[in-house]
PQR file of N, CA, C, O and H, with PARSE charges and radii, in Angstrom:
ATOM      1  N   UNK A   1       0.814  -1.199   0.000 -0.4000 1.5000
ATOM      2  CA  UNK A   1       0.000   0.000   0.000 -0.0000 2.0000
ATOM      3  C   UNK A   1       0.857   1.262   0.000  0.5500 1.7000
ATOM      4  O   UNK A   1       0.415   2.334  -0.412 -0.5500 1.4000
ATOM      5  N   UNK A   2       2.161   1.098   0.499 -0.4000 1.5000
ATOM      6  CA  UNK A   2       2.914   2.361   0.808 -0.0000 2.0000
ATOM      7  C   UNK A   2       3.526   3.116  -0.907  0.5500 1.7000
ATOM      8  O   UNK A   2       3.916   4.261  -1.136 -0.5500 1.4000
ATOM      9  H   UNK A   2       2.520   0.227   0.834  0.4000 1.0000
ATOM     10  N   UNK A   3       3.361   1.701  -2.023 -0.4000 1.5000
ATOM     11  CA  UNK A   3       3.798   2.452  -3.579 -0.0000 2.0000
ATOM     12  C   UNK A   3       2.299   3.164  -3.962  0.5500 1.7000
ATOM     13  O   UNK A   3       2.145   3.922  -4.920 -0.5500 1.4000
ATOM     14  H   UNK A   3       3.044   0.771  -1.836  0.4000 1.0000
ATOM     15  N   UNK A   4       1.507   2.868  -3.261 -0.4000 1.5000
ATOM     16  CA  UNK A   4       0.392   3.614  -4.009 -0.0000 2.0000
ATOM     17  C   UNK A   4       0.114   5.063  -3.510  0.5500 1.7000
ATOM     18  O   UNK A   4      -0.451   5.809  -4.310 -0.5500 1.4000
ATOM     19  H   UNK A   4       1.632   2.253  -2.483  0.4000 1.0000
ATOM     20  N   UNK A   5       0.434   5.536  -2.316 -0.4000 1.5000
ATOM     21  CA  UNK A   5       0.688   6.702  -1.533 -0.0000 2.0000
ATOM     22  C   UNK A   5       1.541   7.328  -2.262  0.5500 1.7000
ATOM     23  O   UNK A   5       1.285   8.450  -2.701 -0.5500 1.4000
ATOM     24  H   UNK A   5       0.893   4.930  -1.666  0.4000 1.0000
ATOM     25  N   UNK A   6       2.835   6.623  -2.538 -0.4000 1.5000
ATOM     26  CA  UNK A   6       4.200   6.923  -3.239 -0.0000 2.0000
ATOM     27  C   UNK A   6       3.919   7.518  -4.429  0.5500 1.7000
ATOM     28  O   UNK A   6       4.531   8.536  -4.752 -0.5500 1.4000
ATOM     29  H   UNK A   6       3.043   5.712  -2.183  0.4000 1.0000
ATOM     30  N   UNK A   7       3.020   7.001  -5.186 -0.4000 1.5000
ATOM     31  CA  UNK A   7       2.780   6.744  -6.712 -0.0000 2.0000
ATOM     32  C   UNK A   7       1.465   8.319  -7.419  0.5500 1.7000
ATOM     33  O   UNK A   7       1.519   9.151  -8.324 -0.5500 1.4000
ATOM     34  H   UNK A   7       2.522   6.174  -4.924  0.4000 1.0000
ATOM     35  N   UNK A   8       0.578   7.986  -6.444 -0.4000 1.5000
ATOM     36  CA  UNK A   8      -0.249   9.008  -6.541 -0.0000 2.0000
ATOM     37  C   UNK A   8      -0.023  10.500  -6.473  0.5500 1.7000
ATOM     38  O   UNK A   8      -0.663  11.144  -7.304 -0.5500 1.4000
ATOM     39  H   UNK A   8       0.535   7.310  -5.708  0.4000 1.0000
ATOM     40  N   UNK A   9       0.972  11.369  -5.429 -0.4000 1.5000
ATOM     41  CA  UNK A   9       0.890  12.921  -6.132 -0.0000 2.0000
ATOM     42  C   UNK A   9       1.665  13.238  -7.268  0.5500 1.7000
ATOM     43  O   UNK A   9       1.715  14.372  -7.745 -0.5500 1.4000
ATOM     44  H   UNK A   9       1.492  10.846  -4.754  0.4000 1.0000
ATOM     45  N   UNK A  10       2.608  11.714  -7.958 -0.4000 1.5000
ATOM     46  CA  UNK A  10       3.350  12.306  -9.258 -0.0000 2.0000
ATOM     47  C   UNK A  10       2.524  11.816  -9.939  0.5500 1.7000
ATOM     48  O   UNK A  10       2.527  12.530 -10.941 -0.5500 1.4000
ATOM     49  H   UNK A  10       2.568  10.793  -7.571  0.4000 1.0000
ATOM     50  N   UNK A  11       1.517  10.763 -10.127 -0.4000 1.5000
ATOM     51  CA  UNK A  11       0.452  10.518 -11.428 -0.0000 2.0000
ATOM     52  C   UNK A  11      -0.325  11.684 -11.427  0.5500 1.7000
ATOM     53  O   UNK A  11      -0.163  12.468 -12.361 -0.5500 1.4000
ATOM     54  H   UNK A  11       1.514  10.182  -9.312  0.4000 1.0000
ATOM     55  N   UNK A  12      -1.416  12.029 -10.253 -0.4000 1.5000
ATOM     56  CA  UNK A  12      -1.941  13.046 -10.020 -0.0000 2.0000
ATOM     57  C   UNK A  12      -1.043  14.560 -10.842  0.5500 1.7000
ATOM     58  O   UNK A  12      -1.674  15.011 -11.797 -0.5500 1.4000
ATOM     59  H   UNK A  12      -1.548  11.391  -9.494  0.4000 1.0000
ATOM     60  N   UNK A  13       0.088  15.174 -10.570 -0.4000 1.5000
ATOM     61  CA  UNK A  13       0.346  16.241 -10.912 -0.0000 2.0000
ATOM     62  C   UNK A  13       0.740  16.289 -13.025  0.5500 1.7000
ATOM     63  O   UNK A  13       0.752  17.118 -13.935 -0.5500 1.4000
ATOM     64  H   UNK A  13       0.601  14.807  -9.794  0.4000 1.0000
ATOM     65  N   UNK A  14       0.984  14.838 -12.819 -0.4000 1.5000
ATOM     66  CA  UNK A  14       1.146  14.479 -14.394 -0.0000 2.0000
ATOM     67  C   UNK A  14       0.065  14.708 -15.284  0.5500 1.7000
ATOM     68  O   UNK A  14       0.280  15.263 -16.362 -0.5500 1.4000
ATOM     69  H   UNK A  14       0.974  14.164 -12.080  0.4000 1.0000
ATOM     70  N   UNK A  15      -1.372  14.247 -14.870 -0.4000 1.5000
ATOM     71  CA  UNK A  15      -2.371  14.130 -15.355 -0.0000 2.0000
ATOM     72  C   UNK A  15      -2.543  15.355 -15.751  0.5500 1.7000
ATOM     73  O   UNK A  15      -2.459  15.596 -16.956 -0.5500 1.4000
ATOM     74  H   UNK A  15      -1.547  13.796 -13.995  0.4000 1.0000
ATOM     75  N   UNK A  16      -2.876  16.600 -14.628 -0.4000 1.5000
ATOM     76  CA  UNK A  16      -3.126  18.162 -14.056 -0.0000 2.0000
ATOM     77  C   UNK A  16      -2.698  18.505 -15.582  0.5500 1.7000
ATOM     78  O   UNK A  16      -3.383  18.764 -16.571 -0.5500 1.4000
ATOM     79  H   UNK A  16      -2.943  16.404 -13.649  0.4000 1.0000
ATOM     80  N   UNK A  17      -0.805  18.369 -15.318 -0.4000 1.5000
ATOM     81  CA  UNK A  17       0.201  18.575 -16.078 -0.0000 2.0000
ATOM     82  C   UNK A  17      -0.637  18.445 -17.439  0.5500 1.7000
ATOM     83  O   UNK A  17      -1.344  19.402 -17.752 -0.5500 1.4000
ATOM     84  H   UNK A  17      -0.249  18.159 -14.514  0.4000 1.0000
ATOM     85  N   UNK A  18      -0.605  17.488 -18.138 -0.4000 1.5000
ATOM     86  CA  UNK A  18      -1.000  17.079 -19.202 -0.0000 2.0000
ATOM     87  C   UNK A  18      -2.593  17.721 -19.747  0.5500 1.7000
ATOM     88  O   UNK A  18      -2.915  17.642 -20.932 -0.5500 1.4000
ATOM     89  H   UNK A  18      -0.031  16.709 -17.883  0.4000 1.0000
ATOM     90  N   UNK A  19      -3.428  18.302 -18.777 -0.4000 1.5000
ATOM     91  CA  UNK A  19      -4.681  18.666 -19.186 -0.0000 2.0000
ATOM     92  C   UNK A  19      -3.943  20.314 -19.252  0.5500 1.7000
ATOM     93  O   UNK A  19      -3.796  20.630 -20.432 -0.5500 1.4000
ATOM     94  H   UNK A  19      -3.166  18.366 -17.814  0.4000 1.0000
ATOM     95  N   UNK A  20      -3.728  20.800 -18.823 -0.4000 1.5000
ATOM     96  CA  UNK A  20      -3.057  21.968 -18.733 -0.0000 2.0000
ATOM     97  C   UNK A  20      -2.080  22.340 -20.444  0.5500 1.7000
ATOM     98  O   UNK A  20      -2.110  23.297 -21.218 -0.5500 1.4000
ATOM     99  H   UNK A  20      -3.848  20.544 -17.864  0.4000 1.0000
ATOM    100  N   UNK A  21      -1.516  21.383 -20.430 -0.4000 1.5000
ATOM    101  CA  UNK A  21      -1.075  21.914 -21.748 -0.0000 2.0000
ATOM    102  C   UNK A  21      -2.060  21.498 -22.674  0.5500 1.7000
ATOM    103  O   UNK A  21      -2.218  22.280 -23.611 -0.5500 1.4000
ATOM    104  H   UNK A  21      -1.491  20.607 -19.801  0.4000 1.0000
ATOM    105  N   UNK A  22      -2.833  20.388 -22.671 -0.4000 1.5000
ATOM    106  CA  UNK A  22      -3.627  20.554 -23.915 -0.0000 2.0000
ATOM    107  C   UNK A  22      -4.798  21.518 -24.246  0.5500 1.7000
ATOM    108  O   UNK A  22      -5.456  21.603 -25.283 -0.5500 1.4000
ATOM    109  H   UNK A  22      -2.705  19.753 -21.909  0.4000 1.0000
ATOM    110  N   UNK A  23      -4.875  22.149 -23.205 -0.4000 1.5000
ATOM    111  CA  UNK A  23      -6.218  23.342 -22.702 -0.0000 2.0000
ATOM    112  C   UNK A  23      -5.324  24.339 -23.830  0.5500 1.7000
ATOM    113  O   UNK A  23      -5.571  24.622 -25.003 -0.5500 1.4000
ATOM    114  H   UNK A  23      -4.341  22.080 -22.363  0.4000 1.0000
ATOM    115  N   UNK A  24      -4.128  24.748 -22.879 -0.4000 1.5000
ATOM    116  CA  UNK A  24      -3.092  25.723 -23.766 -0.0000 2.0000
ATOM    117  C   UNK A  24      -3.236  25.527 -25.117  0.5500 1.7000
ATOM    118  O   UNK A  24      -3.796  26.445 -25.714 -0.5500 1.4000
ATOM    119  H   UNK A  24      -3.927  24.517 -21.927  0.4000 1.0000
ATOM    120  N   UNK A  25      -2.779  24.305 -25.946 -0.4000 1.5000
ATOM    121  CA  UNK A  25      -2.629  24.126 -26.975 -0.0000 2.0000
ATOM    122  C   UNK A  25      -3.847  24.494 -27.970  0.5500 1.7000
ATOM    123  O   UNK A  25      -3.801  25.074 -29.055 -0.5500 1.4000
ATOM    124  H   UNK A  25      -2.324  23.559 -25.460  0.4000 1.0000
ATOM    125  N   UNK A  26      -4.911  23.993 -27.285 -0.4000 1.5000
ATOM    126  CA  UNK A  26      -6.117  24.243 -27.771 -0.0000 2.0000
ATOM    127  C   UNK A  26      -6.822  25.615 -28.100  0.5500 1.7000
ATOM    128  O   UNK A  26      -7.375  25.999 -29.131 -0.5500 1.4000
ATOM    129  H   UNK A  26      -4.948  23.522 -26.403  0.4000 1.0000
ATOM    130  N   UNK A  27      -6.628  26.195 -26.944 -0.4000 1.5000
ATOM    131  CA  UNK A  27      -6.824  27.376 -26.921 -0.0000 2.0000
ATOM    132  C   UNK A  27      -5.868  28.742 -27.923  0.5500 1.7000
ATOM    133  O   UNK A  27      -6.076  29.955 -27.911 -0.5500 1.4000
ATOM    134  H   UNK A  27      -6.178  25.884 -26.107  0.4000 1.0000
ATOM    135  N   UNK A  28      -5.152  28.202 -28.460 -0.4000 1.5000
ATOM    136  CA  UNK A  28      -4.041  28.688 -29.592 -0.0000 2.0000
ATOM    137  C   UNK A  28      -4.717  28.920 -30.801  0.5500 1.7000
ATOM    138  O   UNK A  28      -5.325  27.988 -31.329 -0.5500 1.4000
ATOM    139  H   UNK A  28      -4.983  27.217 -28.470  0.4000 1.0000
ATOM    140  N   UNK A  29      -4.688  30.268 -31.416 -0.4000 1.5000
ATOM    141  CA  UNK A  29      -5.172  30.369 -32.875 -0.0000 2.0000
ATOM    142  C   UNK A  29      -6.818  30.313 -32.305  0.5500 1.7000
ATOM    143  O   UNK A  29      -7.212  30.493 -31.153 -0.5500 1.4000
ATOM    144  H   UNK A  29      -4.194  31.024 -30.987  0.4000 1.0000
ATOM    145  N   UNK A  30      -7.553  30.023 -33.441 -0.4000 1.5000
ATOM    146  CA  UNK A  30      -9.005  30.038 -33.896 -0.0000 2.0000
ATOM    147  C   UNK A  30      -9.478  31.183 -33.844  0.5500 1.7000
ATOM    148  O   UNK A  30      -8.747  32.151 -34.055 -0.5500 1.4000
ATOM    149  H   UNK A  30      -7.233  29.877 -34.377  0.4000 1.0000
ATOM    150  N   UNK A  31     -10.994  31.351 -33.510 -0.4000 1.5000
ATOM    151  CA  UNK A  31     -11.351  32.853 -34.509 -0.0000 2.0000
ATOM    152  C   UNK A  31     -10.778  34.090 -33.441  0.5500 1.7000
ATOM    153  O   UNK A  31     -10.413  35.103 -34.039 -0.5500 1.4000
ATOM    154  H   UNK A  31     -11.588  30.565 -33.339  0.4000 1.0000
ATOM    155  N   UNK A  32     -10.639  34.136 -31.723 -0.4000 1.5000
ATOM    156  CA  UNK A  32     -10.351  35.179 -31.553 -0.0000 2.0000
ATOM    157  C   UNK A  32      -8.717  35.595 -31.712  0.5500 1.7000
ATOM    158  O   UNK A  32      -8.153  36.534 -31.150 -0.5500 1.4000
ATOM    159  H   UNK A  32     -10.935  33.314 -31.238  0.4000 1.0000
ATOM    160  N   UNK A  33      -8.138  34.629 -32.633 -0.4000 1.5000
ATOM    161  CA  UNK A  33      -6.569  34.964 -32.421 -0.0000 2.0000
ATOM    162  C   UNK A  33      -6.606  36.059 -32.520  0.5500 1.7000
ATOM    163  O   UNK A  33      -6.443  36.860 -31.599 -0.5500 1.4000
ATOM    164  H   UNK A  33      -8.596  33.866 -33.089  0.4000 1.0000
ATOM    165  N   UNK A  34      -6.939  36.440 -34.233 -0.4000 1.5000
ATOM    166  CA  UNK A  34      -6.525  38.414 -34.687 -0.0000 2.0000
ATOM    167  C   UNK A  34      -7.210  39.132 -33.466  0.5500 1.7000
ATOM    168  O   UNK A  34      -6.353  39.952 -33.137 -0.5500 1.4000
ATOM    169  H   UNK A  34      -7.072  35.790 -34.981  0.4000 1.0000
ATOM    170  N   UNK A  35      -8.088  39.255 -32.763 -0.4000 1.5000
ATOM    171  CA  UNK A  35      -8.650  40.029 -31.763 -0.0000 2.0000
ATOM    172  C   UNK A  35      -7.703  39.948 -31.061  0.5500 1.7000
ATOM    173  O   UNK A  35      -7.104  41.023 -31.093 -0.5500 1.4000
ATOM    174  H   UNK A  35      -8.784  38.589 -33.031  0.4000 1.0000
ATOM    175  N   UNK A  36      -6.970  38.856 -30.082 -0.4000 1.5000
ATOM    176  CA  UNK A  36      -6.203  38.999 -29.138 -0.0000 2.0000
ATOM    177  C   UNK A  36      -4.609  39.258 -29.212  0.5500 1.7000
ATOM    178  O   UNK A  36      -3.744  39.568 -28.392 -0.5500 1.4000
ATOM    179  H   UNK A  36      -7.457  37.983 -30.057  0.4000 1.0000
ATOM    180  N   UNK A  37      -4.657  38.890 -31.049 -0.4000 1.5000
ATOM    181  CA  UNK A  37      -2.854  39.252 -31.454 -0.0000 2.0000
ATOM    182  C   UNK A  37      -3.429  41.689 -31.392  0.5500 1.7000
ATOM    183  O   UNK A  37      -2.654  42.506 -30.895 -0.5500 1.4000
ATOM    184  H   UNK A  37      -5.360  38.638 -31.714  0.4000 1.0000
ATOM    185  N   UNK A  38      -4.705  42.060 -31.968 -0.4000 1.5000
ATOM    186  CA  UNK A  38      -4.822  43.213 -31.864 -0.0000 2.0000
ATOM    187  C   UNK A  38      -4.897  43.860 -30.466  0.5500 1.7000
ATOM    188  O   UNK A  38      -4.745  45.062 -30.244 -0.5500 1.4000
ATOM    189  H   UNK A  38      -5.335  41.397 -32.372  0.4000 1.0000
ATOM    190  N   UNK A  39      -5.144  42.929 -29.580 -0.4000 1.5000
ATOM    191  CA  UNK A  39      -4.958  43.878 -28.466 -0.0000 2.0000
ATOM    192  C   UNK A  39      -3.751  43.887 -27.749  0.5500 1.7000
ATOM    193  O   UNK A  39      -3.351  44.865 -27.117 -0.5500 1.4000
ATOM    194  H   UNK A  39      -5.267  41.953 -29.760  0.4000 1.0000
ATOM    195  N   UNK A  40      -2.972  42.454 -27.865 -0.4000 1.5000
ATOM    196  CA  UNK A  40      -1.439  42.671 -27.585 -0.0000 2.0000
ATOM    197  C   UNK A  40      -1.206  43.828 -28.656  0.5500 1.7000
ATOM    198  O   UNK A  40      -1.698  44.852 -28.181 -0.5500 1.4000
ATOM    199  H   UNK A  40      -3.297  41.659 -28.378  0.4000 1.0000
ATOM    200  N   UNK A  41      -0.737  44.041 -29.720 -0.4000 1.5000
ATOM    201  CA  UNK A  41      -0.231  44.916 -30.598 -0.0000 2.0000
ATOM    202  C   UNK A  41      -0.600  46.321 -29.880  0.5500 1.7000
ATOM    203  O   UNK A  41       0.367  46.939 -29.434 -0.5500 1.4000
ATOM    204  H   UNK A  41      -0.337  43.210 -30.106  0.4000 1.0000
ATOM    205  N   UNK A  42      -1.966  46.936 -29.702 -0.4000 1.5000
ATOM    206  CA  UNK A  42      -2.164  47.860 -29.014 -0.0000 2.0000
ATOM    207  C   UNK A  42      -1.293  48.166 -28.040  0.5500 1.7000
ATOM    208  O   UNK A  42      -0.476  49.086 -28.059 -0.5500 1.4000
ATOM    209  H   UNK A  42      -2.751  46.433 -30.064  0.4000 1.0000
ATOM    210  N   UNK A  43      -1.570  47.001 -26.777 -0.4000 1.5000
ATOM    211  CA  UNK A  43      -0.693  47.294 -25.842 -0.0000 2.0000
ATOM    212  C   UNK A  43       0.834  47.688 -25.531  0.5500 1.7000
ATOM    213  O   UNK A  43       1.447  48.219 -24.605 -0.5500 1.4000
ATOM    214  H   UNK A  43      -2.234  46.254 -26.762  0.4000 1.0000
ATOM    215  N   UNK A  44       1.114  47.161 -26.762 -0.4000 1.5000
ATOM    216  CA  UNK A  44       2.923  47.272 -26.878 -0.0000 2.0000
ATOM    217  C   UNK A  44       3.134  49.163 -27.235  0.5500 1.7000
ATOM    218  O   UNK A  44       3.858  50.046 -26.775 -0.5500 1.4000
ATOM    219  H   UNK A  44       0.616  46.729 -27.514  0.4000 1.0000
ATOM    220  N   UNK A  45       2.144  49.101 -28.208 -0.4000 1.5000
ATOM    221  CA  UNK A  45       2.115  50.167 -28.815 -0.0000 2.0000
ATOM    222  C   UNK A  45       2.011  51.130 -27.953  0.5500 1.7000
ATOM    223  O   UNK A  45       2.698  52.151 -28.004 -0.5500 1.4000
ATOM    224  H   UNK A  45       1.555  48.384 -28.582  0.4000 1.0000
ATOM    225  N   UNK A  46       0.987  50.850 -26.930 -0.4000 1.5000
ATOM    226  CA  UNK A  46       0.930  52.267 -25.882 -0.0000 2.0000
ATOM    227  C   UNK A  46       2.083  52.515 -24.962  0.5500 1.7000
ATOM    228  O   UNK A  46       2.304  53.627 -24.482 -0.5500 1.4000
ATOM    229  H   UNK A  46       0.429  50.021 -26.889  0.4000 1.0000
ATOM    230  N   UNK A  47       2.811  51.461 -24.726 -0.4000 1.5000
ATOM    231  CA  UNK A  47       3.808  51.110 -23.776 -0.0000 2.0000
ATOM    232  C   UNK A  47       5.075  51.663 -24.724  0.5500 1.7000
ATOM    233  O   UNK A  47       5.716  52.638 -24.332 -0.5500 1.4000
ATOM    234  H   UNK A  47       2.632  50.558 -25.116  0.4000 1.0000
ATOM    235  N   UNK A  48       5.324  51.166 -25.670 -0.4000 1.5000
ATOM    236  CA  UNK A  48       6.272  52.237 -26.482 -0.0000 2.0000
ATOM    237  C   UNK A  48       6.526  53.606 -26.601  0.5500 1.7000
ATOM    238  O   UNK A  48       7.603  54.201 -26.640 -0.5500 1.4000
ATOM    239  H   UNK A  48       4.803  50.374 -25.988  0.4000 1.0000
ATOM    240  N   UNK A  49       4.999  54.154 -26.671 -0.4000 1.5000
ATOM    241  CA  UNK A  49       4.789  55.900 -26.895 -0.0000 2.0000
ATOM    242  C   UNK A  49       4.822  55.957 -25.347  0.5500 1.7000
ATOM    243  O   UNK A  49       5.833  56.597 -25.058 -0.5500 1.4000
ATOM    244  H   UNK A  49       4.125  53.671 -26.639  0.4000 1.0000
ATOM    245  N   UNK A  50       4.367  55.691 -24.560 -0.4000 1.5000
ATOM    246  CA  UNK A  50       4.761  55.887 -22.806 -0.0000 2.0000
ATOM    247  C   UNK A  50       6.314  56.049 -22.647  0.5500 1.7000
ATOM    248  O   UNK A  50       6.513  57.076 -21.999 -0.5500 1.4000
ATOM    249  H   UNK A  50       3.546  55.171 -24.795  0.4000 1.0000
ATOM    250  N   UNK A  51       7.163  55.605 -22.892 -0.4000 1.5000
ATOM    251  CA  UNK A  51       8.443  55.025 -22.856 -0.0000 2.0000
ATOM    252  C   UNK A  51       9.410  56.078 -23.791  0.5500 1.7000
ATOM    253  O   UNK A  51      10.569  56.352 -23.479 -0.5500 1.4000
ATOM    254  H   UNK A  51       7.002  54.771 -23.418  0.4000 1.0000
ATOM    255  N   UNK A  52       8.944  56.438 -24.596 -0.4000 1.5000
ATOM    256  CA  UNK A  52       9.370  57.734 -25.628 -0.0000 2.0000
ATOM    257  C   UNK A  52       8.874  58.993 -25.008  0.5500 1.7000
ATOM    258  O   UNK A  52       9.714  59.892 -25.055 -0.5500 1.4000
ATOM    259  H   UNK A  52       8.003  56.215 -24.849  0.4000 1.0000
ATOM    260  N   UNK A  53       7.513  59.378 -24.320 -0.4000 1.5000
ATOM    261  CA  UNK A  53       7.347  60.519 -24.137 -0.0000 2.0000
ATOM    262  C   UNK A  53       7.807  60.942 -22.838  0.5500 1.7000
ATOM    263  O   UNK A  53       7.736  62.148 -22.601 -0.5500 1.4000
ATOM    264  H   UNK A  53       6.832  58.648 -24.281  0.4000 1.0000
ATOM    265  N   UNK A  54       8.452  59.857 -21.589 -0.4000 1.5000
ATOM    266  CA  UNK A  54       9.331  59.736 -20.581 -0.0000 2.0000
ATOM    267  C   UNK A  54      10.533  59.885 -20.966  0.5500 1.7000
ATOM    268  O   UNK A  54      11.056  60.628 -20.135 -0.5500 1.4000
ATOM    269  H   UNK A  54       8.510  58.877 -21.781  0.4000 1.0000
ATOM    270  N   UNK A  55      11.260  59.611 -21.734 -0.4000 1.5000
ATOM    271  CA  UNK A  55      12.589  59.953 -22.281 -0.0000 2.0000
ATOM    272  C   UNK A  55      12.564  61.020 -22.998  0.5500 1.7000
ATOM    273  O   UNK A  55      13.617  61.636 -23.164 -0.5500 1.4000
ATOM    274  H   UNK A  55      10.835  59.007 -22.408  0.4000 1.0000
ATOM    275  N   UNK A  56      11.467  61.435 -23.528 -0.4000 1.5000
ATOM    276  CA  UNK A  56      11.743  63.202 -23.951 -0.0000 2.0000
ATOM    277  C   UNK A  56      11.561  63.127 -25.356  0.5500 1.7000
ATOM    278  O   UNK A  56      11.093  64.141 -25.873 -0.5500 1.4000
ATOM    279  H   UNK A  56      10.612  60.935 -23.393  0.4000 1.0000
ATOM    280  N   UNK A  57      11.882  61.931 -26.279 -0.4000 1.5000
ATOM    281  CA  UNK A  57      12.179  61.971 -27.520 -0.0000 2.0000
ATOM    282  C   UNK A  57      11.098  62.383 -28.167  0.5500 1.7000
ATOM    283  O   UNK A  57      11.122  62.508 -29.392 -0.5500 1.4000
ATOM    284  H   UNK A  57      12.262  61.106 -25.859  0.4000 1.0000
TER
END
């Protein structure tokens, strides 16, 4: 009984593990990519002109 105690929080965190990236994977691309690649892009963008109008340029 003591390998099954043993055995269980690394199957357990493997499993987790493994649903976790395929959620990720899944969730990659499809229709809201361009929406969410446009609001990263935004964001960089504001963070750039922030970053320029602090330095003066």
């Amino acid at each position: 009984m003591d390998y099954v105690s043993a055995l269980l929080p690394p199957v357990v965190m493997a499993v987790f593990f493994t649903f976790l990236v395929v959620t990720i994977v899944k969730s990659q691309g499809g229709p809201n990519k361009a929406k969410e690649d446009a609001i990263v892009d935004a964001a960089v963008a504001r963070a750039e002109a922030t970053q320029q109008v602090v330095r003066g340029d």
